[in-house]
C-alpha positions in Angstrom: 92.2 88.6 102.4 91.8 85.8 99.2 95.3 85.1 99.1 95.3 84.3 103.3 92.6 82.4 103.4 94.5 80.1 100.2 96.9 80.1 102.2 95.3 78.9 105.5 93.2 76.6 103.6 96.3 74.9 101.2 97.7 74.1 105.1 94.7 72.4 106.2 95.1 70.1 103.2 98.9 69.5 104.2 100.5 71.1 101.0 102.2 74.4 100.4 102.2 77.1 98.4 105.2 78.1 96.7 106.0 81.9 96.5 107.0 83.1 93.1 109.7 86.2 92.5 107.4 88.9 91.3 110.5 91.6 90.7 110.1 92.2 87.3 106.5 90.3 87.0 103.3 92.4 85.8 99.8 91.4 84.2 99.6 92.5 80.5 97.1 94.6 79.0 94.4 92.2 77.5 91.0 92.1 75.7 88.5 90.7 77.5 86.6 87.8 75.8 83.0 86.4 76.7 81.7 84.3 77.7 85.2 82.7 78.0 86.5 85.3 80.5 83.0 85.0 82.9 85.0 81.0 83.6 88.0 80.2 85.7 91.6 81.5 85.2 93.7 79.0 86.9 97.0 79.9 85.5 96.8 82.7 87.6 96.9 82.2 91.5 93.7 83.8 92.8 90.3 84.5 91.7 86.5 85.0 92.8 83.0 85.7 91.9 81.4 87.9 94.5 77.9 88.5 95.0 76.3 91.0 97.0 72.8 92.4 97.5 69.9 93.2 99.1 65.9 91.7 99.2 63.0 92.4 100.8 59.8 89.9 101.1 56.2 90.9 100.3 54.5 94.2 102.2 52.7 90.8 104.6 55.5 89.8 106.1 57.8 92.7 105.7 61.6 91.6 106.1 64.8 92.8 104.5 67.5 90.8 104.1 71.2 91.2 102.8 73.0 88.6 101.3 76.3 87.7 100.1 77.8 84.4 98.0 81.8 83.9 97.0 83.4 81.3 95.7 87.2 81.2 95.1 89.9 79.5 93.3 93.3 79.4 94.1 96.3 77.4 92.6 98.7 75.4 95.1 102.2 75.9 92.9 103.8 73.5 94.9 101.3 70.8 93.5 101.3 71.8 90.1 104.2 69.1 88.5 101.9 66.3 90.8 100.8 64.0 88.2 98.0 62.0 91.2 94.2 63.2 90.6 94.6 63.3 94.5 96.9 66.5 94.5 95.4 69.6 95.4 96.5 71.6 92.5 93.8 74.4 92.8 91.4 74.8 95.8 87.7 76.0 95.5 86.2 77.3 98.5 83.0 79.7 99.0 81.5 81.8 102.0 77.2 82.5 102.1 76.4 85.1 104.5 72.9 86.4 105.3 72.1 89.5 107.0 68.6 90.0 108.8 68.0 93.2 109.3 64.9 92.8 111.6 66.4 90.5 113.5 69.8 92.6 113.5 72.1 89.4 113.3 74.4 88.2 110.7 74.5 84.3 109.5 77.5 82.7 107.5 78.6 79.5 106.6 81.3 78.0 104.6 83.1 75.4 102.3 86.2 74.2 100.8 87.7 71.2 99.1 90.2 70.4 96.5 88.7 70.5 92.8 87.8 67.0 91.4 86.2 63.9 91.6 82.7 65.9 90.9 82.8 67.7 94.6 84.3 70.7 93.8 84.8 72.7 89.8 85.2 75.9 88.5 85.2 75.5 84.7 87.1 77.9 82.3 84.4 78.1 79.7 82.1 80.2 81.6 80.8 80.5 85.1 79.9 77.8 86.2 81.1 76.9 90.1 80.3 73.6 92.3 81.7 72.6 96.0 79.1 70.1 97.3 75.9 71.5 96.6 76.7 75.4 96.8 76.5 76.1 92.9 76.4 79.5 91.4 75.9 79.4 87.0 74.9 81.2 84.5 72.4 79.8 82.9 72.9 77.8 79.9 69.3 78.5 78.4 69.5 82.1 79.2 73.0 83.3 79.8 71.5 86.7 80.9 70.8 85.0 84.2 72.7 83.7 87.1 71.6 81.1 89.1 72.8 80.5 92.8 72.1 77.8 95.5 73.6 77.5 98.4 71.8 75.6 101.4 73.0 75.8 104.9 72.2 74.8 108.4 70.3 77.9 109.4 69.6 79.7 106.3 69.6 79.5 102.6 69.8 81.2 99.2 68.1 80.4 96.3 67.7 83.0 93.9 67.7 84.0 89.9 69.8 87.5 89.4 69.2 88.7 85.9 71.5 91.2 84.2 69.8 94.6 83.3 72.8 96.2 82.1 76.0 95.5 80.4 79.1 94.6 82.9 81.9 97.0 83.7 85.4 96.9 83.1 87.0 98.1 85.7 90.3 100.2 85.7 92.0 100.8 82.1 89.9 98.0 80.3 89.6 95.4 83.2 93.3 96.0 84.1 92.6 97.1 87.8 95.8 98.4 89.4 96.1 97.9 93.4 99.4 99.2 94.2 101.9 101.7 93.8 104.1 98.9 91.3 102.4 97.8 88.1 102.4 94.3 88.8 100.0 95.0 91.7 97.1 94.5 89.4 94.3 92.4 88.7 91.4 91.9 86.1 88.4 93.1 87.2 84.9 93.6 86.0 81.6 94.4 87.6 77.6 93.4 86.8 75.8 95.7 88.8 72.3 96.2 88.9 71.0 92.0 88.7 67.4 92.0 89.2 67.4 89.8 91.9 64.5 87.0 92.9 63.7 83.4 94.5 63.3 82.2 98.2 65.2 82.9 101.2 65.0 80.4 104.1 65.9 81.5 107.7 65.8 79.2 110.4 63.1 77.0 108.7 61.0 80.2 107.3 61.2 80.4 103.9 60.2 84.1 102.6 59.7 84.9 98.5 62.1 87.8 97.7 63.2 90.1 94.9 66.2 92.9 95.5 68.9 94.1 93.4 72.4 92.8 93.4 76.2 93.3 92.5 78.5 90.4 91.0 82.1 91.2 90.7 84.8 88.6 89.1 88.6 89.2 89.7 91.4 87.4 89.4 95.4 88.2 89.5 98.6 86.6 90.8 100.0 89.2 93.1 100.3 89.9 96.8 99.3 93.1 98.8 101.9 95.7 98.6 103.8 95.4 102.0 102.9 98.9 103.0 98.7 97.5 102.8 97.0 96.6 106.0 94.2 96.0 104.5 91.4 97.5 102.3 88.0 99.7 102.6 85.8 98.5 99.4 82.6 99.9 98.5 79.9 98.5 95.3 76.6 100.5 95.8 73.6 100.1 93.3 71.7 103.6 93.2 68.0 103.5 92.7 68.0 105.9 89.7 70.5 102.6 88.2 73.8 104.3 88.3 76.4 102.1 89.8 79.2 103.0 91.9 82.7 101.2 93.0 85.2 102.8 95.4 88.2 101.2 97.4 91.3 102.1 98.6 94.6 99.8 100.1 95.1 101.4 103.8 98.4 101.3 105.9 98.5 100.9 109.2 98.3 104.4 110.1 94.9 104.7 108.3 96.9 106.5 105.5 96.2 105.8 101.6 98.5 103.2 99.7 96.3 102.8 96.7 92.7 103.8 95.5 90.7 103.8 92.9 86.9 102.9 91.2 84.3 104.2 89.1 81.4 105.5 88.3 78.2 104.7 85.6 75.9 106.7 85.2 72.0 105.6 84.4 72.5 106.5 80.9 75.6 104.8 80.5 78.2 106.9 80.9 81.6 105.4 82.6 84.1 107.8 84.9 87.1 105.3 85.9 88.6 107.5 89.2 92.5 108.1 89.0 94.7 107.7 91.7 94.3 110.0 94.4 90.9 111.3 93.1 89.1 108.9 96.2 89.0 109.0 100.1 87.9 107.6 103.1 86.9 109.7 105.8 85.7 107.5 109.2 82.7 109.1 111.0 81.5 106.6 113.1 83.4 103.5 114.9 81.8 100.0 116.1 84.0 97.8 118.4 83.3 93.8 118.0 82.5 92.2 121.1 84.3 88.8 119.8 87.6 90.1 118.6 87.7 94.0 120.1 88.6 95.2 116.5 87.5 99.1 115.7 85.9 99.1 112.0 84.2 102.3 111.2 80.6 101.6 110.2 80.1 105.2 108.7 82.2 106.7 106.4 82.4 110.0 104.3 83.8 108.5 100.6 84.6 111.8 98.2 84.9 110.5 94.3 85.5 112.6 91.1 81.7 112.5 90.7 79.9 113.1 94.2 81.0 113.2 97.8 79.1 110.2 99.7 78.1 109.0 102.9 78.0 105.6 103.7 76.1 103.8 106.6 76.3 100.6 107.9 72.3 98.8 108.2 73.0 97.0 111.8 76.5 97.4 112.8 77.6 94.0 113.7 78.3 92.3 110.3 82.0 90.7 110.9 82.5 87.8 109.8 84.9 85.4 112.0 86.2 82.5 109.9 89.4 82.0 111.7 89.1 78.8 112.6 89.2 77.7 109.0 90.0 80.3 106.5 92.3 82.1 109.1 90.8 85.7 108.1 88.6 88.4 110.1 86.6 91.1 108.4 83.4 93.1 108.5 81.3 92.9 105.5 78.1 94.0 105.0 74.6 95.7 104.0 74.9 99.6 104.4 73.3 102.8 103.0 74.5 105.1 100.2 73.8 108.6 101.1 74.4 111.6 99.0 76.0 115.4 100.2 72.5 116.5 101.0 72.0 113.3 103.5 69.2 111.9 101.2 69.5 107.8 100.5 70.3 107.2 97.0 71.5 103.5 96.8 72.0 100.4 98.4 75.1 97.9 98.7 78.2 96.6 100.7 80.6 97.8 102.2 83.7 95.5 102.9 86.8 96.6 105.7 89.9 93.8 105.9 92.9 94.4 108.1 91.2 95.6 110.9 91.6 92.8 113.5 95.2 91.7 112.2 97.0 93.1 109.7 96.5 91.0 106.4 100.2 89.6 105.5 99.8 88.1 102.1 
């Protein structure tokens, strides 16, 4: 899904981007190192900080709300020997998306533009990320903190998510594999568990909130494997503060090309799944009315560590950005149950692939 919409964005800019051969190509093993490693990678062609989470207002008013913020980078190779400020060598763009669950409707918005000139930055000493005036930062007086704001026409976020835990390394030390071939990998961590406060404005109603919420940070230079239609990605925070990832690359067929995740306990303890060792189980379908594509909304998910049920809030959270990012997806607020049907966590679920297949 990030590499398409580089893609479709680096043509709306009227440059290319030039595929590299990949047949004997693979990430290395590497030590993660902080705060350098929460910045930008941009000798490396795709990367994002993701954001999800959930927030209610005061018992008065009594709304619940879902939110997500991204913001990529990608690098344009064919820009990359330019030496004009006024090449697009790497392209920062970034998606907001509110979900209301009272009033059962989904609002997004997005940007893009080519980094420079003070409009659009990710820096590479830490995270800190700018296009016009979405911003999302850690905070230099307490780097324990992130800071997000991002206004838009209908609704806006402005909140303070504060880390309670330390952050995961996901895979074999951050090394995440994605495919059956080695170099179908990315670094990965996750900070799960951000105490989550500040102001959420919808439609000109501005509501104090506090919630809990997810960040993940990724970044590689591969494609899907060719086999991939798309994924099913799960990042759940359970109220007794365990945290839980689980995805899986799915062919066409509905069949398994790649999974994988883990698991952290409350007291700490960390179970990285092995292949094989997740799966996806559809119970329940919901059919867009915009673009006619199928995405099951409830799924049965069976990791090493518990088998899971996992419901969408309101059904209808796709997110059409075709007309500018050239991608289709659902993504959105849903339930973590356990095997006795009791509701353990909260978080998003994310299902690419399912309108057209993803072709990166």
């Amino acid at each position: 899904m990030l590499t398409r919409r580089a893609l479709t964005v680096a043509s709306v800019f009227g440059v290319g981007i030039a595929s590299t051969p990949f047949a004997a190509w693979s990430l290395p093993e590497r030590s993660m190192r902080f705060p350098r490693d929460h910045g930008a990678h941009p000798e490396l062609r795709t990367e994002w900080w993701y954001i999800t989470g959930h927030a209610t207002t005061s018992a008065s008013t009594n709304r619940e709300f879902g939110f997500q913020l991204t913001f990529f980078r990608t690098r344009v190779d064919a820009t990359q020997a330019m030496q004009s400020k006024f090449s697009a060598q790497q392209l920062i763009f970034a998606h907001a998306a509110l979900t209301d669950v009272k009033g059962k409707k989904l609002w997004h918005d997005q940007r893009v533009a080519r980094a420079g000139f003070g409009v659009a930055f990710a820096s590479t000493q830490d995270t800190q990320l700018k296009l016009n005036d979405w911003t999302l930062q850690r905070d230099t007086a307490k780097p324990s903190r992130y800071n997000a704001s991002l206004p838009s026409k209908d609704f806006a976020l402005q909140l303070q998510m504060n880390e309670t835990q330390p952050l995961i390394l996901q895979g074999q030390n951050g090394l995440s594999r994605k495919g059956p071939e080695a170099r179908q990998a990315s670094y990965y961590y996750s900070h799960p568990q951000l105490n989550t406060s500040g102001k959420i404005t919808l439609q000109g109603q501005t509501f104090d909130v506090a919630g809990k919420a997810w960040l993940d940070h990724e970044w590689s230079e591969e494609l899907l494997h060719p086999d991939a239609q798309g994924w099913d990605w799960i990042g759940m925070n359970l109220d007794d503060g365990s945290a839980l990832t689980a995805f899986r690359l799915r062919t066409a067929s509905g069949g398994t090309v790649w999974d994988g995740g883990s698991f952290r306990s409350a007291k700490g303890a960390l179970t990285v799944f092995k292949r094989g060792e997740v799966t996806f189980k559809p119970l329940r379908h919901w059919t867009s009315p915009l673009t006619q594509a199928r995405y099951p909304v409830e799924w049965e998910v069976r990791t090493p560590t518990e088998l899971y049920s996992v419901k969408a809030v309101i059904d209808n959270q796709e997110l059409d950005s075709r007309l500018s990012t050239g991608a289709v997806y659902w993504e959105g607020l849903s339930d973590l149950l356990d095997s006795h049907g009791q509701r353990v966590g909260r978080g998003y679920l994310e299902m690419t692939g399912y309108s057209v297949a993803l072709r990166l």
